[in-house]
C-alpha positions as CSV (number, residue, x, y, z in Angstrom):
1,X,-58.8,4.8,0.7
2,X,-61.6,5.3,-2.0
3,X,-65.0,7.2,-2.4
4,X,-67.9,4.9,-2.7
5,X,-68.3,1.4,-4.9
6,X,-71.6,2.7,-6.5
7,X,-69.9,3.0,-9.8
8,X,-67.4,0.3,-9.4
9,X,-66.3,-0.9,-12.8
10,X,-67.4,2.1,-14.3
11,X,-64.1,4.2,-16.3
12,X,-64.5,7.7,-17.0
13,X,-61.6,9.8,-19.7
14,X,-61.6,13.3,-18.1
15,X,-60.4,16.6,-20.0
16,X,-61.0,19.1,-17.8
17,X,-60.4,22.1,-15.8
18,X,-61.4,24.4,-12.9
19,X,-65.5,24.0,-12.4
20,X,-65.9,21.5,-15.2
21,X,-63.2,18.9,-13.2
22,X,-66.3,18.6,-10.7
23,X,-68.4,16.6,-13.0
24,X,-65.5,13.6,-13.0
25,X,-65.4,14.4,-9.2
26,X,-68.7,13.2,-8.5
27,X,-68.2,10.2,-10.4
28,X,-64.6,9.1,-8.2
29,X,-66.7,10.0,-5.3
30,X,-69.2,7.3,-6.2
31,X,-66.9,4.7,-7.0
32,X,-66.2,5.3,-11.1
33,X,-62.4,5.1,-12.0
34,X,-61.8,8.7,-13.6
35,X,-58.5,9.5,-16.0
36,X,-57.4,12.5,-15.8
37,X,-55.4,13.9,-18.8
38,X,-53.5,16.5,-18.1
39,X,-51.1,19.1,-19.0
40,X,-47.3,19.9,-18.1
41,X,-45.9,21.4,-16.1
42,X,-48.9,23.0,-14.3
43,X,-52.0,20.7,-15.1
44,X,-55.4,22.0,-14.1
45,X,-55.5,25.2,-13.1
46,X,-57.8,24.4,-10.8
47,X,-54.6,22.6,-8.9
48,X,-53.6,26.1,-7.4
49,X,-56.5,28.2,-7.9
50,X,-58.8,29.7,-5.4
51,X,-58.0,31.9,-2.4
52,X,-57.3,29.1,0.2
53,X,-54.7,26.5,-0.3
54,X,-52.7,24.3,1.6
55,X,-49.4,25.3,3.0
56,X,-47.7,27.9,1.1
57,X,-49.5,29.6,-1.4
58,X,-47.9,27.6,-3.8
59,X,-49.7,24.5,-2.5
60,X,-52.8,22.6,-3.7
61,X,-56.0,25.0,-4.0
62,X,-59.0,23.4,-1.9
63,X,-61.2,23.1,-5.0
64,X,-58.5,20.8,-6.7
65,X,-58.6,19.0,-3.1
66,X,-62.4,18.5,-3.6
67,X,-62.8,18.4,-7.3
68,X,-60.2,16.1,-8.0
69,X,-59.7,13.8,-5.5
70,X,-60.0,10.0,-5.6
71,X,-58.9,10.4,-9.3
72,X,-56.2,9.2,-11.7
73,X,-53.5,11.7,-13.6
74,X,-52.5,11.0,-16.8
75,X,-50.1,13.0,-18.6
76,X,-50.5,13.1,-22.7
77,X,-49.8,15.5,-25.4
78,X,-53.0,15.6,-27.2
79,X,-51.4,17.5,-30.2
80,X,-48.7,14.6,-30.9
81,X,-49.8,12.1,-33.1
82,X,-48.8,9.8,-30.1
83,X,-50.6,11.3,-27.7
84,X,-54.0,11.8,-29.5
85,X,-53.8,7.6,-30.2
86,X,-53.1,7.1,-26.6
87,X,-56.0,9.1,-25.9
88,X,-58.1,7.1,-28.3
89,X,-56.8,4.0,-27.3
90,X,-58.2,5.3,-23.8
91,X,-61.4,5.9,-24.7
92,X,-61.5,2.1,-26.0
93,X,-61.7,1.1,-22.7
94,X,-64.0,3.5,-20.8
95,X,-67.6,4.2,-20.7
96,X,-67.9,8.2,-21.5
97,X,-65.2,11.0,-22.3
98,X,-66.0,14.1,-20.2
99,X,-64.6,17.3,-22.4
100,X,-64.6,20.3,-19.6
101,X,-62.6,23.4,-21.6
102,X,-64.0,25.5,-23.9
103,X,-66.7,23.6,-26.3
104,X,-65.3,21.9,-29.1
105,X,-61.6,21.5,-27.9
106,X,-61.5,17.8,-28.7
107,X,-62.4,18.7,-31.9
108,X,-59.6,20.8,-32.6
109,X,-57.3,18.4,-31.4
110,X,-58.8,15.3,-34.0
111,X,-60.3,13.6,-31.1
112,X,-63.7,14.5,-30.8
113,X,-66.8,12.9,-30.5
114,X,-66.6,11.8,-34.1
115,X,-63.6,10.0,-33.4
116,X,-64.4,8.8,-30.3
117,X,-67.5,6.8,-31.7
118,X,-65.4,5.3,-34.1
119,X,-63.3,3.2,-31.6
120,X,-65.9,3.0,-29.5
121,X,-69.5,3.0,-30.5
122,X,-70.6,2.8,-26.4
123,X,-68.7,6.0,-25.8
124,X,-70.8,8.7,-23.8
125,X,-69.3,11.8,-24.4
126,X,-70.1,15.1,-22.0
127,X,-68.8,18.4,-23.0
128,X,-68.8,20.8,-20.4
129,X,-68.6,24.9,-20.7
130,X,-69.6,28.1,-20.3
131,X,-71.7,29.4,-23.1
132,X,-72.3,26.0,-25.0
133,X,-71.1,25.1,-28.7
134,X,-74.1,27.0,-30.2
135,X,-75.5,30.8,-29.9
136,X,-73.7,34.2,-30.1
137,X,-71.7,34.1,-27.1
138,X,-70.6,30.5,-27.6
139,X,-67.0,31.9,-28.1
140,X,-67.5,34.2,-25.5
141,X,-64.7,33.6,-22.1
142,X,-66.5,33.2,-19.2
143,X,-65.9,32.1,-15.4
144,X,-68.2,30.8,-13.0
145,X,-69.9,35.0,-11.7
146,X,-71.1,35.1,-15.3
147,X,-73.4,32.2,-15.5
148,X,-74.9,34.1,-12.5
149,X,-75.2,37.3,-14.1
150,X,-76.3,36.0,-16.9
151,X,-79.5,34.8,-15.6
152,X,-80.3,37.2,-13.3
153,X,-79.5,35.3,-10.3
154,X,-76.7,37.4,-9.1
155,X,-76.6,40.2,-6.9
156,X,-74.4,42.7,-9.2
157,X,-73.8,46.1,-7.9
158,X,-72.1,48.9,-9.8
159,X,-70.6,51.2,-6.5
160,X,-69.1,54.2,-7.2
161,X,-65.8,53.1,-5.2
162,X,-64.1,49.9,-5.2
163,X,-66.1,47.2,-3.7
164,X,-64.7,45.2,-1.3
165,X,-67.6,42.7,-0.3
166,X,-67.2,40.4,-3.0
167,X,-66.6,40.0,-7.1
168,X,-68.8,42.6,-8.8
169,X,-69.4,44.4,-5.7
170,X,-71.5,40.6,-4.7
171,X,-71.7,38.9,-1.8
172,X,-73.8,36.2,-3.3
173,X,-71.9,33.1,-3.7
174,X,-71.5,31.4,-7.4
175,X,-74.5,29.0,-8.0
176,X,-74.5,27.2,-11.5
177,X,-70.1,27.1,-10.8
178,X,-70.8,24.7,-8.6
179,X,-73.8,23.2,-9.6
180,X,-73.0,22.3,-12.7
181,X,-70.9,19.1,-12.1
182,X,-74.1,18.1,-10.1
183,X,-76.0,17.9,-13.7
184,X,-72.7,16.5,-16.4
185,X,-72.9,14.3,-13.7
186,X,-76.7,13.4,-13.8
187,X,-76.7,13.7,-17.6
188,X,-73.5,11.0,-17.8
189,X,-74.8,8.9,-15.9
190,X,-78.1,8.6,-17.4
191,X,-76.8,8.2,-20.7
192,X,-74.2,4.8,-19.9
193,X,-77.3,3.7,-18.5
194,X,-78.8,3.7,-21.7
195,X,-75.5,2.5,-23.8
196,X,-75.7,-0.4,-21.2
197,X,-79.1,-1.1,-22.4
198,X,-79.2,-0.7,-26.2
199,X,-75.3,-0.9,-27.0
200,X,-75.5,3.2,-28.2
201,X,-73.5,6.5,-27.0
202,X,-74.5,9.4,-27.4
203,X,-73.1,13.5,-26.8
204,X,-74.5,15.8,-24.3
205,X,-73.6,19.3,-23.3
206,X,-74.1,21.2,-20.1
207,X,-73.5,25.1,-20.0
208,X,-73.4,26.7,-17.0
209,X,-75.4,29.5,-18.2
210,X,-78.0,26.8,-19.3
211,X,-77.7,25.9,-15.3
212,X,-78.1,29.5,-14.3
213,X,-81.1,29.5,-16.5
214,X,-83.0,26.8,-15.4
215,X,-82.2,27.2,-11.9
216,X,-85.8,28.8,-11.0
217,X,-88.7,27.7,-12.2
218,X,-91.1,30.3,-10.0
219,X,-88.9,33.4,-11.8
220,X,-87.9,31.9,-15.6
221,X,-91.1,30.2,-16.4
222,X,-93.3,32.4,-15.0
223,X,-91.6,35.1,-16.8
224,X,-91.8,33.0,-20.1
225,X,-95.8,32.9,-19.9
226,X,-96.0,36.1,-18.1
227,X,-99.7,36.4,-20.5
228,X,-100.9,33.8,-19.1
229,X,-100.0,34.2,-15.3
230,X,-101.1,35.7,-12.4
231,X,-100.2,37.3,-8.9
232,X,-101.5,34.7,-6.5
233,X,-104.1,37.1,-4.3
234,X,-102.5,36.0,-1.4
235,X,-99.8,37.8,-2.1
236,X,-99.6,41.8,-0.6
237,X,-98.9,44.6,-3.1
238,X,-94.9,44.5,-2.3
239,X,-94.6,40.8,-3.5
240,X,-94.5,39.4,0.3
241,X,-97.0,37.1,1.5
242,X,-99.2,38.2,4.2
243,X,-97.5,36.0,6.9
244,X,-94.4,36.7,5.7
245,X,-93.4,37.3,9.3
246,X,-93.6,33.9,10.2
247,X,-91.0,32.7,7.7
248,X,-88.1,35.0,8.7
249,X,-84.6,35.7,10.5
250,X,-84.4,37.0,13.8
251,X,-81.9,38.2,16.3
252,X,-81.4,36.2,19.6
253,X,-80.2,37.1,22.5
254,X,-76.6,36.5,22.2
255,X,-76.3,38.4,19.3
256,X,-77.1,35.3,16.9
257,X,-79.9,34.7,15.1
258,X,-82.5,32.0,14.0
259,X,-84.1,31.6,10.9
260,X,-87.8,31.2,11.8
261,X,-89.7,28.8,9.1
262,X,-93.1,28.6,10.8
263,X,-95.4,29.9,8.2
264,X,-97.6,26.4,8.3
265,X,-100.5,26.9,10.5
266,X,-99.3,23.9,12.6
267,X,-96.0,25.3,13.4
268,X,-97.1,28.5,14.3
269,X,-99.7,27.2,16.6
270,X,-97.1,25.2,18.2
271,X,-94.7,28.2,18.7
272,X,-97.6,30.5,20.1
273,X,-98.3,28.5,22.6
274,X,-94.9,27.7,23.6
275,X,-93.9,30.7,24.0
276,X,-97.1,31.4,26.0
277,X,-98.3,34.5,23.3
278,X,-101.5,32.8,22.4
279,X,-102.8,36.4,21.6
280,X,-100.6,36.8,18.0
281,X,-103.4,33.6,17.0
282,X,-105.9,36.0,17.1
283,X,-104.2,38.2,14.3
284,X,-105.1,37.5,10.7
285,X,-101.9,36.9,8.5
286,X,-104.2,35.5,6.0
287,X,-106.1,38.1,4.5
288,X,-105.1,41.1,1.7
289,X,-107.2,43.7,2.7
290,X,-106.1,46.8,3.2
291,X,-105.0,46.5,6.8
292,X,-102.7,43.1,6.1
293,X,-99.5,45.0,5.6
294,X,-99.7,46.9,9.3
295,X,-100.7,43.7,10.7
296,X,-97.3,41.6,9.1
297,X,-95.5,44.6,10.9
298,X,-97.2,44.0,14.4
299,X,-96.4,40.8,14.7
300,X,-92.8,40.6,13.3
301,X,-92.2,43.6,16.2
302,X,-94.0,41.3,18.2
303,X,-91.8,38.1,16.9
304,X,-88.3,40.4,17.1
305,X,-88.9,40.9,20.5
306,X,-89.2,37.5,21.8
307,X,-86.4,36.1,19.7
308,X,-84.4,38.3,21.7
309,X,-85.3,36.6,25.0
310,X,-83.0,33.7,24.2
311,X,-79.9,32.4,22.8
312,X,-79.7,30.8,19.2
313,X,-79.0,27.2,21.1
314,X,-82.0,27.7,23.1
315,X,-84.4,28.3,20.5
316,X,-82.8,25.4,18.6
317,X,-83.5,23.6,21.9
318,X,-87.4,24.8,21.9
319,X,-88.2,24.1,18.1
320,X,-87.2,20.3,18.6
321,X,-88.9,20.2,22.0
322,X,-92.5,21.5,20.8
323,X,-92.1,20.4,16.9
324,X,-91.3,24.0,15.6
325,X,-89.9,24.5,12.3
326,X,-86.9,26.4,12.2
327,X,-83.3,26.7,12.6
328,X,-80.0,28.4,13.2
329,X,-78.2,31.2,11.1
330,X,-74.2,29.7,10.9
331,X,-71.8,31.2,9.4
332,X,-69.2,28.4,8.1
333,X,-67.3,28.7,10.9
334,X,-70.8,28.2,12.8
335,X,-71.6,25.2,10.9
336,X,-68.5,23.0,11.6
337,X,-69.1,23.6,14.8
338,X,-72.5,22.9,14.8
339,X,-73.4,19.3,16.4
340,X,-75.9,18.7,13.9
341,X,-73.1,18.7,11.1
342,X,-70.7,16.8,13.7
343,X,-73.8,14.7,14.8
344,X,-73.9,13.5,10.8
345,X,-70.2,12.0,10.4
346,X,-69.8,14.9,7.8
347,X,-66.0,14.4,7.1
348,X,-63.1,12.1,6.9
349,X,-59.7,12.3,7.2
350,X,-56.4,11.5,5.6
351,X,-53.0,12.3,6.1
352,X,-51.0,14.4,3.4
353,X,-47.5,13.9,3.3
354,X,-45.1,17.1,4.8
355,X,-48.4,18.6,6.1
356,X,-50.1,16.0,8.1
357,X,-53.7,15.3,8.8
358,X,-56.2,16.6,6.9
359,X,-60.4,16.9,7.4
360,X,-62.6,17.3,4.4
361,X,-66.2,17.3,3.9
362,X,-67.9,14.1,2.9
363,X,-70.3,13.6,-0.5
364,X,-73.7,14.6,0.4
365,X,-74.9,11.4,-1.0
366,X,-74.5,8.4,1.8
367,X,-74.8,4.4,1.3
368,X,-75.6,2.7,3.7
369,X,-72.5,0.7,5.5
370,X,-70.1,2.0,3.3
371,X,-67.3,4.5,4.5
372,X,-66.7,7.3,2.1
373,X,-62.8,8.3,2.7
374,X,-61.0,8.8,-1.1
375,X,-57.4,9.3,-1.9
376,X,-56.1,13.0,-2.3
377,X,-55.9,14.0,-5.9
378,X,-52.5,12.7,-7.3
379,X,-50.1,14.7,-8.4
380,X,-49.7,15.6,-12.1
381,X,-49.2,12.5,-14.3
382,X,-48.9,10.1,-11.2
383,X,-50.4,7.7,-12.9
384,X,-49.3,8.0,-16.1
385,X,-47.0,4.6,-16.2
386,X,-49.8,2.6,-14.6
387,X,-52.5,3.8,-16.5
388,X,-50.1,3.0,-20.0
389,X,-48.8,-0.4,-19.0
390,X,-51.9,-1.5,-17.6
391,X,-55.1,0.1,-19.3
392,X,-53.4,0.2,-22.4
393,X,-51.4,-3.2,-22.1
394,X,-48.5,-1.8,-23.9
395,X,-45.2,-0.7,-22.5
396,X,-44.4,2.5,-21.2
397,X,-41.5,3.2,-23.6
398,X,-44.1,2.4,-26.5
399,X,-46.0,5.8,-25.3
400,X,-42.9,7.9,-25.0
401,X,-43.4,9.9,-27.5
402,X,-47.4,11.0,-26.3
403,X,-46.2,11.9,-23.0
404,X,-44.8,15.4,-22.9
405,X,-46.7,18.5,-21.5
406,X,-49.3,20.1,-23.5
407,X,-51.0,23.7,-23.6
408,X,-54.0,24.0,-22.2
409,X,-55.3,25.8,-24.9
């Protein structure tokens, strides 16, 4: 079983943990043969962290099932002379060394980018932290919430009791956590492109807070040149647009709801007259005046009602039928269930052994008549003999001495 053969050929040194350990994930996904190095006796944290695992709740976290499956695991002690020459010797042989702890950590250990150029000048090397390797917090411990908070893109409540809806009193899921293994990724795989080309590596960072940061254009830049920019006039006095009505969630009938995305002109023609209410044409959701606000409330009474005459699958059933854009509110549970997400061959299986059959979700990326289905993550140091004997082309017994466990620092 294997991920995809888009990077086929392509060898990637990994040093990392929790959130970081997805940017090598993407890359097995795609085909690229990623090396895990890891610690004893636990490894990556990420291995049994999270608040869902498999089996007992000493058993492998589902973020270690997704962000390291389909990969290799190596075990080396970085701070034995043996194992930092192993590592090098490694790094020889693969196109880019992904460093996901704190920034600089391969520096500490001797076996940093300066020294990874030197065995290999090709070497693409992608550090991968919190805060970055420059500023005043770059020291600063930090988990995937902060990035958030950081840049303003988490809903942080301070209640005077304990919350119980979330981390910080939140419900709003982590964004740059998981989106920054999209971008070390992006940023890798740019960069062998270009060693391919001209015969030079290179080093490139990604920070999650960097992520958090960039994340919206429409809120940071504008804010930025906030001299220079304006309130669109369209826009009402309390930031909505004047149709904002027509791009909103609804309850339905069976105590679902729809989210109803019809705020182009053609759409909400199309929905008017499908639902035989060709009268809410006649009201202007285009103007500012005065008036605009009392009108937006008219009509989403107006809309609220109607959503209410039938069930989330029969509206579903109507947008399609008279080209209506929209779509249902799922929950997760909703979603799996949904035969949209079934309708899209969104998971594979494979069995684990003691457990049995397992489903996970596919890569979002899809090639064309190729079957996505990868190995489970291996277990710590699986690979350690293979990688040794045959990366390395030395024997085992000649490593020895760089394979105990090492802090994860």
């Amino acid at each position: 079983m294997s991920g995809y053969s888009l990077l086929e050929g392509m060898r990637i040194l990994e040093v990392a943990q929790l959130a970081p350990a997805s940017v090598g994930g993407h890359l097995a996904d795609l085909g690229a043969e990623v090396i895990k190095i890891e610690s004893g006796p636990l490894g990556d944290p990420v291995r049994i962290g999270g608040s869902r695992a498999i089996g007992d709740q000493d058993g492998p976290s589902f973020m270690h099932l997704r962000w390291n499956r389909g990969k290799k695991s190596v075990a080396l002690d970085l701070r034995s002379p043996e194992g930092a020459q192993a590592f090098l010797d490694l790094a020889r042989t693969c196109d880019a060394v992904v460093e996901g702890m704190r920034s600089g950590y391969l520096d500490w250990l001797g076996v940093g980018y300066d020294q990874l150029r030197e065995v290999n000048p090709k070497i693409v090397f992608c550090t991968v932290s919190g805060m970055g390797s420059d500023g005043p917090y770059s020291r600063l411990g930090t988990g995937g919430p902060v990035f958030d908070a950081y840049a303003g893109l988490r809903d942080v409540r301070t209640p005077e009791e304990p919350p119980t809806d979330g981390i910080a009193g939140s419900t709003t899921a982590p964004i740059a956590m998981y989106a920054l293994g999209a971008y070390g990724a992006m940023g890798l795989l740019a960069a062998v492109h270009r060693a391919g080309r001209t015969g030079r590596g290179c080093k490139l960072e990604v920070a999650g807070i960097d992520v958090a940061a960039s994340w919206m254009p429409d809120l940071v830049d504008a804010e930025l040149n906030k001299d220079r920019s304006i309130h669109r006039p369209t826009w009402l006095p309390d930031g909505r647009l004047p149709d904002w009505p027509r791009l909103e969630a609804y309850r339905t009938k069976d105590d679902e709801a729809v989210l109803f995305g019809s705020h182009v002109d053609k759409f909400w023609r199309n929905f008017c007259m499908a639902v035989d209410r060709p009268d809410l044409l006649e009201i202007d959701l285009a103007g500012t005046d005065p008036e605009a606000p009392a009108r937006a409330d008219r009509v989403y009474r107006e809309l609220r009602e109607i959503f209410l005459q039938r069930t989330r699958d029969e509206w579903v059933a109507l947008f399609l039928a008279h080209d209506i854009a929209g779509g249902p509110v799922n929950s997760v549970r909703d979603m799996i269930a949904d035969p949209h997400f079934a309708g899209r061959a969104n998971t594979y299986r494979v069995e684990y052994e003691g457990v049995g059959e397992l489903e996970f979700v596919v890569s979002p990326v899809r090639v064309q008549d190729e079957k996505f289905a990868p190995s489970l993550p291996p277990e710590l140091g699986a690979d350690t003999e293979e990688v040794l004997r045959k990366v390395l082309t030395r024997s085992v017994s000649d490593h020895s001495n760089a394979m105990g466990p090492i802090s994860r620092g």
